[in-house]
C-alpha positions in Angstrom: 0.0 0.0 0.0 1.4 3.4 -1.0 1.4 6.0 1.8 2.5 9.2 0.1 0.3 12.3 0.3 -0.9 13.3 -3.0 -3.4 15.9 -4.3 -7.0 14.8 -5.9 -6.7 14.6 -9.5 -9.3 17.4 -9.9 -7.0 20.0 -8.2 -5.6 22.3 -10.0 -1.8 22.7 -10.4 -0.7 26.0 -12.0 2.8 24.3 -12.8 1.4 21.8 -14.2 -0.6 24.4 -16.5 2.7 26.1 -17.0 4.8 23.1 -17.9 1.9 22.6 -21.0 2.5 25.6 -21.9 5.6 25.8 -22.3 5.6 22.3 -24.1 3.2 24.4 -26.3 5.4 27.2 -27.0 8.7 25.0 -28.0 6.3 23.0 -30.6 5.4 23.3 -34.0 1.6 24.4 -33.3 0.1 27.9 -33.8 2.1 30.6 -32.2 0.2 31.4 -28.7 -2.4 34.6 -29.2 -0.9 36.3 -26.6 3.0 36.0 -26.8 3.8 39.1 -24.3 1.8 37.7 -21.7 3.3 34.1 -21.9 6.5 35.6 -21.6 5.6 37.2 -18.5 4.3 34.5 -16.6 6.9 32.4 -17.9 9.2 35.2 -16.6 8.2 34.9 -12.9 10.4 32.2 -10.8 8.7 29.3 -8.4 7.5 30.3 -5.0 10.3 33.4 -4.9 9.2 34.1 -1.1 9.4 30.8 0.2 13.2 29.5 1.3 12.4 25.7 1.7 15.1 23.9 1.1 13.0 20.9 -0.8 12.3 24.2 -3.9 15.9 24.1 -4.5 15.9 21.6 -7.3 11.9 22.1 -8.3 13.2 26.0 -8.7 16.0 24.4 -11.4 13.6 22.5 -13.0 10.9 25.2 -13.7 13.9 27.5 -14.5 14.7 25.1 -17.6 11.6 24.3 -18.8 10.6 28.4 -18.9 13.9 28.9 -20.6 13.5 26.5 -23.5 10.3 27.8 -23.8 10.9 31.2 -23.8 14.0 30.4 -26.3 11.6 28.4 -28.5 9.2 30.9 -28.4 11.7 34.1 -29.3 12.7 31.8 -32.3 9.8 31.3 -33.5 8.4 34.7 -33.2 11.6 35.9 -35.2 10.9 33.4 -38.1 7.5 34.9 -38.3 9.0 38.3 -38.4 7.3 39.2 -34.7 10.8 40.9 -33.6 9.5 43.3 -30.7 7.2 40.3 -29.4 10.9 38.2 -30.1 13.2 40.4 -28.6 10.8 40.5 -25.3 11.0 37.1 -25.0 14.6 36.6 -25.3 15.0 39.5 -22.7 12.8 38.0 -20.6 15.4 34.3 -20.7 18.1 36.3 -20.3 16.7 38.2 -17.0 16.6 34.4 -15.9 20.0 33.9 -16.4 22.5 36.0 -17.7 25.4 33.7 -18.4 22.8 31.5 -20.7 24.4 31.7 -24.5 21.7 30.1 -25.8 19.4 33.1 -25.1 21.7 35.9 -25.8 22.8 34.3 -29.0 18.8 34.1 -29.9 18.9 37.9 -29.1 21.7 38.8 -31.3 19.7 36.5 -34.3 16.9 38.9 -33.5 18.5 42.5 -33.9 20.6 41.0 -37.4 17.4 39.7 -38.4 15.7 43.1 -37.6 18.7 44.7 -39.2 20.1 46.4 -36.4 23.9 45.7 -36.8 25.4 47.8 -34.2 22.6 46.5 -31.5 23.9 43.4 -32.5 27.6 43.7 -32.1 26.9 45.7 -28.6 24.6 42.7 -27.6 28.3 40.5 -28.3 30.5 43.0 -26.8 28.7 43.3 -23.4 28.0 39.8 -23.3 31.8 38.7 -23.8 32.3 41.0 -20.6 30.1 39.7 -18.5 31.5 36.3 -19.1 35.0 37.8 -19.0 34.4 39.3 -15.5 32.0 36.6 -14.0 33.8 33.5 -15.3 36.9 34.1 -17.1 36.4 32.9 -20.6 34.7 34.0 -24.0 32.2 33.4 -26.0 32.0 30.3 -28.3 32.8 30.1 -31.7 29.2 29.9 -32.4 28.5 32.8 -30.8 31.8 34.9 -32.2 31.0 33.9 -35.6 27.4 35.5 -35.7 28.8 38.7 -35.4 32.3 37.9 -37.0 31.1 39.1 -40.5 29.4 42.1 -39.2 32.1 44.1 -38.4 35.6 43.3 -36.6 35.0 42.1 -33.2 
């Protein structure tokens, strides 16, 4: 017999709703009708107040899964040409965490994509900073060669 607590099946999880969401966002279907406010609730952490020790891995978890989504999403919004509803998004992922290249690579797609060459490069140059300060090494090639043909960097 299993004796673990567990809630009813009819309650109603809003991280569960999230985590469909987000699933949602990062797939092929229609783009959400409402893009600014996804990124905004996908922008808010898990139980921020509460310092339980037992939220420390949930916390990592729900931090992933909003930024793939919110990466998926800002791709996908700069395919179909949204860029301010794009760029949002990507800010939002890197609010969540800085040091993420994925997200600031997706925001330096958006501004070239958008045109914006020097928004671009100054997206690279404080970035490489940031990592130069907080961790002592560059960007990756990857990264680098985005803006590479831009101007010299």
């Amino acid at each position: 017999m299993d004796h673990r607590l567990r809630l009813a099946p009819l309650v109603d999880v809003d991280l569960h709703r999230a985590r469909c969401r987000a699933q949602d966002a990062i797939g092929d279907g229609p783009l959400p009708e409402d893009p600014e406010e996804l990124s905004a609730a996908f922008g808010e952490g898990l139980l921020p107040q509460w310092p339980d020790e037992w939220l420390v891995l949930e916390r990592e978890r729900w931090d992933q899964v909003r930024l793939h989504a919110l990466e998926g999403l800002a791709q996908r919004l700069r395919r179909d040409g949204e860029y301010l509803a794009a760029l949002q998004t990507a800010l939002t992922a890197t609010q969540i965490d800085p040091i993420r290249e994925t997200a600031q690579r997706i925001l330096i797609e958006i501004h070239i994509a958008e045109g914006n060459t020097a928004c671009a490069v100054k997206r690279y140059k404080e970035y490489q900073r940031l990592l130069r300060q907080e961790l002592e090494v560059e960007p990756s090639p990857l990264m680098t060669r985005l803006v590479q043909d831009l101007t010299s960097v």
